[in-house]
NUBAKOL-63882 format. One record per residue: residue in three letters; y, z, x of N, C-alpha, C in turn. Coordinates in nm, 4 decimals. Last residue first. Example, Ala and Ser with C-alpha at 12.3 -4.5 7.8 and 13.67 -1.06 7.14 Angstrom:
2
> res | ny | nz | nx | cay | caz | cax | cy | cz | cx
> ser | -0.2250 | 0.7080 | 1.2850 | -0.1060 | 0.7140 | 1.3670 | 0.0030 | 0.7870 | 1.2900
> ala | -0.5690 | 0.7800 | 1.3190 | -0.4500 | 0.7800 | 1.2300 | -0.3300 | 0.7800 | 1.3200
//
This chain:
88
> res | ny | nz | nx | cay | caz | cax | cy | cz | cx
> unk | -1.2629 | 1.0126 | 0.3958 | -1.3505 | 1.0796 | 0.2765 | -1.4109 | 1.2423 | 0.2816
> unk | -1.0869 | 0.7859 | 0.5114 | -1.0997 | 0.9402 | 0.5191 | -1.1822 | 0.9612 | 0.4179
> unk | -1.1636 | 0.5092 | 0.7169 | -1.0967 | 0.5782 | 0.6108 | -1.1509 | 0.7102 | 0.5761
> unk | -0.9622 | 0.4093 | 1.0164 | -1.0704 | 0.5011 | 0.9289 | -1.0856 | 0.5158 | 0.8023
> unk | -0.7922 | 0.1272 | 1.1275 | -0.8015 | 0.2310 | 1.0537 | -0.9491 | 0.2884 | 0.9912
> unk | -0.7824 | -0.1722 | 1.1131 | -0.8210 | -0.0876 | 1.2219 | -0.8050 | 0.0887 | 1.1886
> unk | -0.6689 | -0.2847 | 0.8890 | -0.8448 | -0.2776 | 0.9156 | -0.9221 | -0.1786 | 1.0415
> unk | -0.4125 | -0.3704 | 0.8045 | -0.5074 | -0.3794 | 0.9027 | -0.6271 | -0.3962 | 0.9660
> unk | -0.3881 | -0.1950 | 0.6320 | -0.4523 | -0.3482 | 0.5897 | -0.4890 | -0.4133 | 0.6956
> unk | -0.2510 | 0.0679 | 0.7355 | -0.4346 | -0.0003 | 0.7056 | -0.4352 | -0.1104 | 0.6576
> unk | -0.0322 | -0.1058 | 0.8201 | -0.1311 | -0.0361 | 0.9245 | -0.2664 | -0.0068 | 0.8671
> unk | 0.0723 | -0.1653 | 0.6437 | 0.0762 | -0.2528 | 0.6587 | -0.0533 | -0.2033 | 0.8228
> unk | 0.1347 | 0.1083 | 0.4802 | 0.0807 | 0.0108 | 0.4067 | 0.0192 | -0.0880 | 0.4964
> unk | 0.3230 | 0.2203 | 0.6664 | 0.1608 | 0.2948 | 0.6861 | 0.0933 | 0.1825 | 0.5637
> unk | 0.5096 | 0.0224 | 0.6747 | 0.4533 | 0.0907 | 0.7809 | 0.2850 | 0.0829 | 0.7344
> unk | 0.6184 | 0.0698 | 0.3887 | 0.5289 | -0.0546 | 0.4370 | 0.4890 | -0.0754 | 0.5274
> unk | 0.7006 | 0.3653 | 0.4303 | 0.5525 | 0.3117 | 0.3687 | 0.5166 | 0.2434 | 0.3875
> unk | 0.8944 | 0.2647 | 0.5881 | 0.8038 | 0.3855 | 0.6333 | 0.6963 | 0.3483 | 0.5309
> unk | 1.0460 | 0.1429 | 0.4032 | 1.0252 | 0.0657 | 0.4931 | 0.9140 | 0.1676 | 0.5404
> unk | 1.0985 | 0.3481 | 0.1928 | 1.0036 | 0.1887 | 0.1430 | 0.9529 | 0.1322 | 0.3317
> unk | 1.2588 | 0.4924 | 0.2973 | 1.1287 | 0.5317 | 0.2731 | 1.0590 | 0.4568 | 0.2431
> unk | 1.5055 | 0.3298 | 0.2712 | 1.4075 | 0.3784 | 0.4613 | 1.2623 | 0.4273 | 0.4053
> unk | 1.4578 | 0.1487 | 0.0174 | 1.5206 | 0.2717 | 0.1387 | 1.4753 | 0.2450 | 0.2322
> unk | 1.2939 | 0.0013 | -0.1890 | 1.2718 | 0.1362 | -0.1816 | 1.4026 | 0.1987 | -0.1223
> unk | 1.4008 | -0.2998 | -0.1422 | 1.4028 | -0.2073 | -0.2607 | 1.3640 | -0.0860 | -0.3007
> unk | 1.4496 | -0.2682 | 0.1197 | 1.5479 | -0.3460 | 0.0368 | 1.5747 | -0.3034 | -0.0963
> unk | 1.2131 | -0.1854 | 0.2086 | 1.3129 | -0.1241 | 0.2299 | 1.4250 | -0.1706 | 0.1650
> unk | 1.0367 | -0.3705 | 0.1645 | 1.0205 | -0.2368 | 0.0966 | 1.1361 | -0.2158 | 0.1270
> unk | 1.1381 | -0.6096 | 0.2847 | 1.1442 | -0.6425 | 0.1724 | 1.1420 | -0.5230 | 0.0474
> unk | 1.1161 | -0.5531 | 0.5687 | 1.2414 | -0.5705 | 0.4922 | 1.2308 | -0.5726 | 0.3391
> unk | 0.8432 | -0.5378 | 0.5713 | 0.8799 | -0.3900 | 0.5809 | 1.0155 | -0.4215 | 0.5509
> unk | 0.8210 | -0.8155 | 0.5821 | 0.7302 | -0.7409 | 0.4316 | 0.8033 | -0.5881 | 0.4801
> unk | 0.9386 | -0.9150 | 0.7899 | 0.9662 | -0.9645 | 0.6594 | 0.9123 | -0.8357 | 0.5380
> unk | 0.7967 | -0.7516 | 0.9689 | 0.9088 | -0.7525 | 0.9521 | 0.9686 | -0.7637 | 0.8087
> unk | 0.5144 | -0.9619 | 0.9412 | 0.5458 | -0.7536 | 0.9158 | 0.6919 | -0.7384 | 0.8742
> unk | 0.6150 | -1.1897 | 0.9475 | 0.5300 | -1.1746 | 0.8198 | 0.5679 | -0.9944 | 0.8412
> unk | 0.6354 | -1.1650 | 1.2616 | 0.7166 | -1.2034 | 1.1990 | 0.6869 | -1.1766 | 1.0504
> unk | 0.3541 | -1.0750 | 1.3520 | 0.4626 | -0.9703 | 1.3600 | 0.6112 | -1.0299 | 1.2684
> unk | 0.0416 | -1.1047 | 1.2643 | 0.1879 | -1.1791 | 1.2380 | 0.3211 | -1.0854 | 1.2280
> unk | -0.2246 | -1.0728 | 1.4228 | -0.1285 | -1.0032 | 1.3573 | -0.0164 | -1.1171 | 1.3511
> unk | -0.4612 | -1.1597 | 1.5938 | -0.4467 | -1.0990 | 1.4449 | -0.3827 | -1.0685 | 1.3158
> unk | -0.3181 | -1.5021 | 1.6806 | -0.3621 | -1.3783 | 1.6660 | -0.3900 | -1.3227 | 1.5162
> unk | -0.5480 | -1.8261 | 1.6229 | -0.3957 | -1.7678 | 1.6098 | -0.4219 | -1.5829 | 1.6488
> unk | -0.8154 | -1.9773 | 1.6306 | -0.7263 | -1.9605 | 1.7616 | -0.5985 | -1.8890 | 1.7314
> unk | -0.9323 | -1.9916 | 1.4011 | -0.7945 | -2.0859 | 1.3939 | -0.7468 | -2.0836 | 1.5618
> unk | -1.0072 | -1.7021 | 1.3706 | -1.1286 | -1.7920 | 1.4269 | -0.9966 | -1.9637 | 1.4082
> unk | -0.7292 | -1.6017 | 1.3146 | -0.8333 | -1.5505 | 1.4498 | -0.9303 | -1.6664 | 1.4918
> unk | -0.6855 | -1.6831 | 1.0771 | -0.5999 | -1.6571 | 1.1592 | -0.6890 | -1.6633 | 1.3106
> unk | -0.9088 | -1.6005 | 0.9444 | -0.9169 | -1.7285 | 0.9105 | -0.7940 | -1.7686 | 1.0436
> unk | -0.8939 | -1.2798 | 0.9493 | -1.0064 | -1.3774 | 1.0224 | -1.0039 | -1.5355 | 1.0440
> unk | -0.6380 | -1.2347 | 0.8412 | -0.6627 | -1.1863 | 0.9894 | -0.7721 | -1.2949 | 1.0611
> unk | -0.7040 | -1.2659 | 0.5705 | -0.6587 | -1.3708 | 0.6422 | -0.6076 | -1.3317 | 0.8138
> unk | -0.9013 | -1.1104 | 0.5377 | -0.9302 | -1.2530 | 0.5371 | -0.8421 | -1.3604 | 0.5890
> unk | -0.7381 | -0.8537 | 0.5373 | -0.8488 | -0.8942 | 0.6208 | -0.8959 | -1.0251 | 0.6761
> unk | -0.5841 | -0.9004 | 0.3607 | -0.4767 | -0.9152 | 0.4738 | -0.6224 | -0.9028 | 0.5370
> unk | -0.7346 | -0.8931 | 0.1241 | -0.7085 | -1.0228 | 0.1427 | -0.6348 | -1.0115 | 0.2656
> unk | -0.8377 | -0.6420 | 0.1288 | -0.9125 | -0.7106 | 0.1675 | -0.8862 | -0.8376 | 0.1752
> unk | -0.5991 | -0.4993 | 0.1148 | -0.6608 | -0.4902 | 0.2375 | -0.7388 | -0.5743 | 0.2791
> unk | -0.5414 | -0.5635 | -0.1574 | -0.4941 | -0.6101 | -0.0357 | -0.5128 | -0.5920 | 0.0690
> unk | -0.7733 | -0.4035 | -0.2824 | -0.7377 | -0.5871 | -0.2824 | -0.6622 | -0.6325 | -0.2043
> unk | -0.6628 | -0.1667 | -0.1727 | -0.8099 | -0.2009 | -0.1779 | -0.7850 | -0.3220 | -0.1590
> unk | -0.4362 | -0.1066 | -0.3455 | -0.4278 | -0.1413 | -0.1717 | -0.5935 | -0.1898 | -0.1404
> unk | -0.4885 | -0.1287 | -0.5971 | -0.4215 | -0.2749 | -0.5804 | -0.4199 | -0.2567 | -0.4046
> unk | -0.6535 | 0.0878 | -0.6324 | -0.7012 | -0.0247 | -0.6193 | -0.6616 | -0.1229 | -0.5898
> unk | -0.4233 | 0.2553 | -0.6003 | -0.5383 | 0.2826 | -0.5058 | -0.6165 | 0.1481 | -0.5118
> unk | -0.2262 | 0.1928 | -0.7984 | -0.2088 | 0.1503 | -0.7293 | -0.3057 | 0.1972 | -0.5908
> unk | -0.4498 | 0.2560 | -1.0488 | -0.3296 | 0.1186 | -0.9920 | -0.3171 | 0.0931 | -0.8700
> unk | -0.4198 | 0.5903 | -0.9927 | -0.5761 | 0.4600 | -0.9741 | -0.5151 | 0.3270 | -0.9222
> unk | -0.1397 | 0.6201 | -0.9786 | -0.2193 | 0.6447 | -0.8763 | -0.3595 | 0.5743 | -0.8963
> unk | -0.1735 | 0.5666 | -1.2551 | -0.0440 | 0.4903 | -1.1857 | -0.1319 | 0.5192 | -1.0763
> unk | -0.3038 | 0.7868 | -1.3650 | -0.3327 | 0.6598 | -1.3888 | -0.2608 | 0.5456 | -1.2945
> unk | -0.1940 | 0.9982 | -1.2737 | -0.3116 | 0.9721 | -1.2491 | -0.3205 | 0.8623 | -1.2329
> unk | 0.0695 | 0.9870 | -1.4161 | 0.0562 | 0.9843 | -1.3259 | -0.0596 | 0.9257 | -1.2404
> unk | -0.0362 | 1.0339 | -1.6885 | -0.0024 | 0.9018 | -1.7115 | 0.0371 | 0.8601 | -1.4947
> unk | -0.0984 | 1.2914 | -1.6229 | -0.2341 | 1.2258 | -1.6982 | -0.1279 | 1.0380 | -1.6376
> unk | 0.1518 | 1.3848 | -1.6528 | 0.0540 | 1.4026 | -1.5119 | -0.0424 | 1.3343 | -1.5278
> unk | 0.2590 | 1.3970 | -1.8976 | 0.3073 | 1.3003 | -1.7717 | 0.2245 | 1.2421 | -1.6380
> unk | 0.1018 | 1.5579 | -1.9937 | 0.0701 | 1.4010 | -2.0510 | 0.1081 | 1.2943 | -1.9549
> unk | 0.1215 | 1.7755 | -1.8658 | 0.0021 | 1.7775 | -1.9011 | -0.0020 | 1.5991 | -1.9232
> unk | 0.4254 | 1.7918 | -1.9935 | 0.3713 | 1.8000 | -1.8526 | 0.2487 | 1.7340 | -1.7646
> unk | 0.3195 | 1.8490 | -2.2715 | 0.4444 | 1.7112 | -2.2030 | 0.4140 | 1.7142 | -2.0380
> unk | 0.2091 | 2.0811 | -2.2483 | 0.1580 | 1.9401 | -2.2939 | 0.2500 | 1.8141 | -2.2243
> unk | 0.4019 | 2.2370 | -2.1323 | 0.2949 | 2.2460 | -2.0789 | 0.2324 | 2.1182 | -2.1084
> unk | 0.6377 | 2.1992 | -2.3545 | 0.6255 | 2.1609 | -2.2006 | 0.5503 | 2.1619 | -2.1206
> unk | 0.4860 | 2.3243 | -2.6029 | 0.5116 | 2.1777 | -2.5854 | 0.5637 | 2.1533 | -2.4457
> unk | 0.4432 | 2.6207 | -2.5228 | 0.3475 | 2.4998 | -2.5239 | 0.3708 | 2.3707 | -2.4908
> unk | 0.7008 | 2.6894 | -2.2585 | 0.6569 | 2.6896 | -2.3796 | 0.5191 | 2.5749 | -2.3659
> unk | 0.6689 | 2.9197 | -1.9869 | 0.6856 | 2.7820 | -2.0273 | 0.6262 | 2.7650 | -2.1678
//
């Protein structure tokens, strides 16, 4: 592989990184607002979960991802949850 594709590579992957921080922190913030409103839901007398609101939000990946949008807004919508580990 020549230099300049190693660099170009090298720059993409760098600009990758960065996209991956983005969007590690933007699930952070939403975890912690689908938390809050789990609780405000809960102590209201309502359940945890809003299965109608899931639907909607796993139509909405899939509309503009695929099937693979919808499978993410799966595992998106399963840790915001809260009932989840997190791995370290």
């Amino acid at each position: 592989m020549s230099v300049e594709a190693t660099e170009s590579i090298a720059n993409l992957r760098s600009e990758i990184d960065v996209l991956d921080e983005r969007i590690i922190s933007l699930l952070e913030q939403r975890t912690a607002f689908s938390l809050q409103v789990q609780r405000t839901r809960m102590r209201e007398g309502g359940d945890r979960l809003a299965s109608e609101r899931e639907q909607w939000i796993v139509q909405r990946y899939a509309d503009r991802l695929g099937d693979r949008g919808a499978q993410l807004a799966g595992l998106v919508l399963e840790m915001c949850r809260g009932n989840t580990r997190r791995a370290r």
